[in-house]
N, C-alpha and C positions, 0 to 999 in steps of 0.2 A: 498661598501667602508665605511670605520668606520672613526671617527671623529680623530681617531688613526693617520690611515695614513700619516694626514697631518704634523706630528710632526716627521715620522720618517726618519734618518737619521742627523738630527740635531748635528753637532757637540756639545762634550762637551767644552765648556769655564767657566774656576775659577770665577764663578760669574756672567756668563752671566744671562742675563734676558730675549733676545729676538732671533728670528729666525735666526739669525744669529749664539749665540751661547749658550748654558747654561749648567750650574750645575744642582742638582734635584732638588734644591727648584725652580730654576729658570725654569723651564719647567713647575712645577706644576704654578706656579707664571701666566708663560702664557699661557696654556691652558685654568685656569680659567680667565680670563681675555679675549681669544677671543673666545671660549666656550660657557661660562654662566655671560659673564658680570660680573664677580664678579672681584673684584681687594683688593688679597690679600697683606699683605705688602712686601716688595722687602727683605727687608732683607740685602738689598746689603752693609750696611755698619756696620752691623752686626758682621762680621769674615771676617780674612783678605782675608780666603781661603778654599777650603772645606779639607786643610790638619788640620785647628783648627775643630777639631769633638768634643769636648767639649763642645766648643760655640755654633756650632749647636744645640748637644743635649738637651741644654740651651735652647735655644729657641725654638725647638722642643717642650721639656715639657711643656713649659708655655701657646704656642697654645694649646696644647690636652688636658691641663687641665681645658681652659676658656670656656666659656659659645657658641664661634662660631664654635667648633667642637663636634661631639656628636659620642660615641664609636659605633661602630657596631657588629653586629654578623654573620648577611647577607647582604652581600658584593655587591652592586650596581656601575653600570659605574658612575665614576666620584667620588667615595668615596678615599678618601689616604690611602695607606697602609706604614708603616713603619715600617723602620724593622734595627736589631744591624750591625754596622761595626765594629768587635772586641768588647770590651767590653761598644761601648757605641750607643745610637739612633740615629743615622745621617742621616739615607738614605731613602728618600722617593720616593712613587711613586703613580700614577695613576688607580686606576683596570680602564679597558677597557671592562669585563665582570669580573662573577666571576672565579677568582683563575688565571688571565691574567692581564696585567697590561703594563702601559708605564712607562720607565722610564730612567733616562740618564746614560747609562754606561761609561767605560773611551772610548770606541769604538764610541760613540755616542747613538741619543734616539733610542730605539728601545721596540719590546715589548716581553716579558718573560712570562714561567709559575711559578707565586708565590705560587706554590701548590707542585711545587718538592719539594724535602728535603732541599736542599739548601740555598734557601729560606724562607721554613717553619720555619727550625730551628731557626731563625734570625727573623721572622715574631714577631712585637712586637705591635701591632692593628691597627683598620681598623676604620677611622674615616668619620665620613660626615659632609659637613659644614652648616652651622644653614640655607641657603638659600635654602636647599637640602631636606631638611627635608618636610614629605609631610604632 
């Protein structure tokens, strides 16, 4: 059993945070949080919705440019991978190993290959956060 499982089926909710229901930042939000103890910030008042993907991408960029996310190249469990929704950064997700990943679709969380084309194309980096680093 993978640390995975326990997340999957999780409905999506516009801004959830918890097991009940989430968005993708809100999945990442609590994974890392029951996980590896980390508590990243909620974001939740942020955007009103994950239909403002502007906003996100706002805040997306300004996490991956700070000093608590560091770029990767080889892809570990538990690193974010992100990736374009039309023309802008909004959706994130979990690798689980490499080129697999959890993450919350409109169906709910589940886990994917980020290694089709699909996803490739749209693949826009693969971050680890500073407490990850060995």
């Amino acid at each position: 059993m993978s640390w995975s499982d326990r997340y999957l089926g999780i409905p999506f909710c516009d801004l959830g945070r918890d097991i009940s229901g989430c968005d993708c930042w809100g999945l990442v939000h609590l994974v890392y949080a029951r996980e590896l103890r980390i508590d990243l910030p909620s974001y939740r008042h942020a955007y009103a919705s994950t239909d403002e993907r502007a906003e996100i991408e706002g805040l997306i960029g300004t996490a991956a440019a700070s000093s608590t996310w560091h770029r990767q190249n080889d892809p570990q469990a538990m690193d974010v991978v992100l990736f374009r929704r039309g023309q802008v950064t909004s959706h994130i997700g979990i690798v689980v190993r490499p080129h697999w990943m959890l993450h919350m679709a409109e169906t709910g969380a589940r886990v994917e290959c980020y290694g089709m084309p699909s996803w490739q194309q749209r693949l826009r980096g693969i971050y680890r956060h500073e407490r990850l680093m060995a």
